[in-house]
C-alpha positions in Angstrom: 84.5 101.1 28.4 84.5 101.1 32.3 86.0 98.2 34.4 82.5 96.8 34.7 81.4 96.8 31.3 84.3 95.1 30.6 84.1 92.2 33.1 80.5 91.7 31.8 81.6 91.5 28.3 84.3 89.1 28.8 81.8 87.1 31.0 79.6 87.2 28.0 81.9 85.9 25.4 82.8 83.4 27.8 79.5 81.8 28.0 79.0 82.0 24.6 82.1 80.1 24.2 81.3 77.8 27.1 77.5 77.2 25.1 79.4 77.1 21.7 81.7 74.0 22.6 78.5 72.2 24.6 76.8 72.6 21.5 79.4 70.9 19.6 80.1 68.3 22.1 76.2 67.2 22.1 76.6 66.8 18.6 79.3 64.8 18.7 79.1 61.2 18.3 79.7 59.5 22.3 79.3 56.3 23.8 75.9 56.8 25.3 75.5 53.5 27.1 76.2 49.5 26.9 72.7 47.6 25.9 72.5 44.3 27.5 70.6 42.5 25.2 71.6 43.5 22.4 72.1 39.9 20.9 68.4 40.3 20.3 68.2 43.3 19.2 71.1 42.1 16.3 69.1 39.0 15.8 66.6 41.1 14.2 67.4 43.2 10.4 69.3 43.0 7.7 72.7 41.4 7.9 75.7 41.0 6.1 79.0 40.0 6.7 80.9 37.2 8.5 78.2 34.5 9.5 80.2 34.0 13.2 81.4 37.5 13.9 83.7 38.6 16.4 81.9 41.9 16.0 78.4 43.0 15.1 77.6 46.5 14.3 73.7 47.7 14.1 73.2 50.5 12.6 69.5 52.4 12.6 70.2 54.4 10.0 68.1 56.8 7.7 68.8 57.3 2.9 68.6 61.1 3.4 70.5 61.2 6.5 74.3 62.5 5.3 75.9 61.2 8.3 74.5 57.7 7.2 75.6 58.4 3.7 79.2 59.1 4.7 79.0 56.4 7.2 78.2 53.5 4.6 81.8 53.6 3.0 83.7 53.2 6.0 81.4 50.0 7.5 82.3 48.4 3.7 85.6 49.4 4.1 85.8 47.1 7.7 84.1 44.3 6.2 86.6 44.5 3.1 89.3 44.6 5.8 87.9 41.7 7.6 85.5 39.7 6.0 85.5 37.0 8.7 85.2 39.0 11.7 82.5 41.8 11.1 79.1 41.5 10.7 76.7 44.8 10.0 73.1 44.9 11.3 70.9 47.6 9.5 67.5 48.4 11.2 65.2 50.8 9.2 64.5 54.4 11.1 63.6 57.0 8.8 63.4 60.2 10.4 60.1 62.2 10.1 61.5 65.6 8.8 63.4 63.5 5.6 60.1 63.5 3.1 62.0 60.6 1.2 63.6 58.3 3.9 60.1 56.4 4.2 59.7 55.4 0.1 63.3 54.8 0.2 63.4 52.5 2.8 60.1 50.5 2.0 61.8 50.6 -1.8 65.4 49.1 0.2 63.1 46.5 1.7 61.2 45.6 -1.5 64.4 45.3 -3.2 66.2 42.7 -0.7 63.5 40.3 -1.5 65.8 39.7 -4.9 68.9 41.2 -4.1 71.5 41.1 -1.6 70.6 43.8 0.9 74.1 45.4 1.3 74.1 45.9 -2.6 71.1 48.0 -2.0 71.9 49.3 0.8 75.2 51.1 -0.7 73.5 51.7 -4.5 70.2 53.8 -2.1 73.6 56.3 -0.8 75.1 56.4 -4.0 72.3 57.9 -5.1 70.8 59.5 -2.3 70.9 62.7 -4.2 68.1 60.9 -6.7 65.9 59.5 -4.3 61.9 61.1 -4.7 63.3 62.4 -8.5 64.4 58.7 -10.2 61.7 55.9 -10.4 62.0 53.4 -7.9 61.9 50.7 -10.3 64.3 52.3 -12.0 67.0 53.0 -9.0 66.3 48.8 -8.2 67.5 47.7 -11.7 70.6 49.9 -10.9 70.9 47.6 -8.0 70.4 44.3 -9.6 66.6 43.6 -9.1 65.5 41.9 -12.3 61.8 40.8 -11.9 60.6 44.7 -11.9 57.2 43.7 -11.7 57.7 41.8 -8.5 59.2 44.8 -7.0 56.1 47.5 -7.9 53.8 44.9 -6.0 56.3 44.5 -3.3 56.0 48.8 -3.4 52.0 48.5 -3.2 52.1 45.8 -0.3 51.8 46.4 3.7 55.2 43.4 3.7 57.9 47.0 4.1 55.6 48.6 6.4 55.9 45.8 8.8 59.6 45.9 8.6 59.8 49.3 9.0 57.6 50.0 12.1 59.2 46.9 13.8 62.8 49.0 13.1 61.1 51.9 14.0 59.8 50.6 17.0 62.9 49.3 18.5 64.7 52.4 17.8 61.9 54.3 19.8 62.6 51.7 22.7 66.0 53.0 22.4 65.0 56.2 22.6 67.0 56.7 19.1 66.0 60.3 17.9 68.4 60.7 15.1 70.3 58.8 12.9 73.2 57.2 12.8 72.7 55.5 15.7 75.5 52.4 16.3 75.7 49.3 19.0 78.9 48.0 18.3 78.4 44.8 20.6 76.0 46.5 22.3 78.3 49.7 23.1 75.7 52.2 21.8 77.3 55.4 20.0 75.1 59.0 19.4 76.8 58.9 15.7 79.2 57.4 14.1 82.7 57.1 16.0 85.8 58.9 14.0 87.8 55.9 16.0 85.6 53.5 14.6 88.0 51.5 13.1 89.8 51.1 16.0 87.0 50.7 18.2 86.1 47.6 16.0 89.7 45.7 15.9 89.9 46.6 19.4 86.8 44.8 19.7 88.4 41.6 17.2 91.8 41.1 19.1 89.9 41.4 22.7 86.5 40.4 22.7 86.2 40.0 26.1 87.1 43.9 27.4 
């Protein structure tokens, strides 16, 4: 191989590296921007957690997302490690190209009507590996919901759809294309942070940076 051919290959391999680690950076879950009002946009969803937060974390999430699935854990794990301080914000955004995410998250809605929503909201991940196969009515007992009946109609209603395409289209005002997508007080994240924790009792001991 002459001198040439071997300046061009190097040259190769180093853009392919250089494309390679872009690639995995744009993956990455970043801090994207800092919403301004996002006090309104945590005002709306489904919330648990302390009543007078120090922190409030929405989450437009997505059941047959797997980032969303391993995400759920560590958000209970923060509001087990401080219940006073955290609240969680979930806003509905099932992504197109998941053929599930839509029944399960107009079964998720249909179910908070009875039970509490983060008790559905963890029992939908547990089994996110059953959602199109189980019955619906059946994965909602799992969760607590009692008055089955209730539920089905709930299922055969327009009342998830209007939850849904308000979630839906707030996340498109965001220009949120995939899922999980986080404001931790209005921080907005691309994914879930690996420092979340930190970012969060960072966030509790000063509120104000």
């Amino acid at each position: 191989m002459d001198a040439v051919a071997v300046v061009l290959t190097v040259c190769a391999l180093t853009l392919t590296g250089l494309n390679l680690k872009r690639a995995l950076f744009a993956r990455a879950p970043e801090f994207v921007d800092h919403i301004d009002n996002w006090q309104a946009i945590a005002a709306v969803g489904h919330r648990f957690g302390a009543h007078q937060p120090k922190v409030t974390i929405v989450v437009f999430g997505d059941y047959q997302c797997p980032f969303c699935r391993a995400l759920e854990p560590r958000l209970r794990a923060i509001l087990n490690s401080y219940p006073k301080d955290v609240a969680v914000v979930w806003r509905q955004h099932p992504l197109g190209g998941h053929p599930e995410a839509m029944p399960a998250a107009r079964a998720a809605v249909c179910a908070a009507s009875e039970v509490p929503f983060e008790t559905v909201n963890r029992t939908w991940y547990q089994y996110a590996d059953s959602l199109g196969i189980m019955p619906w009515g059946r994965l909602a007992r799992v969760a607590g919901v009692h008055d089955i009946s209730a539920f089905e109609a709930c299922l055969r209603s327009s009342r998830p759809d209007s939850v849904i395409s308000r979630d839906v289209a707030e996340a498109e005002r965001l220009d949120v294309t995939g899922t999980p997508v986080l404001l931790i007080d209005g921080d907005e994240y691309g994914g879930a942070p690996k420092n979340l924790r930190r970012i969060v009792t960072r966030d509790i001991d000063h509120p104000d940076s």
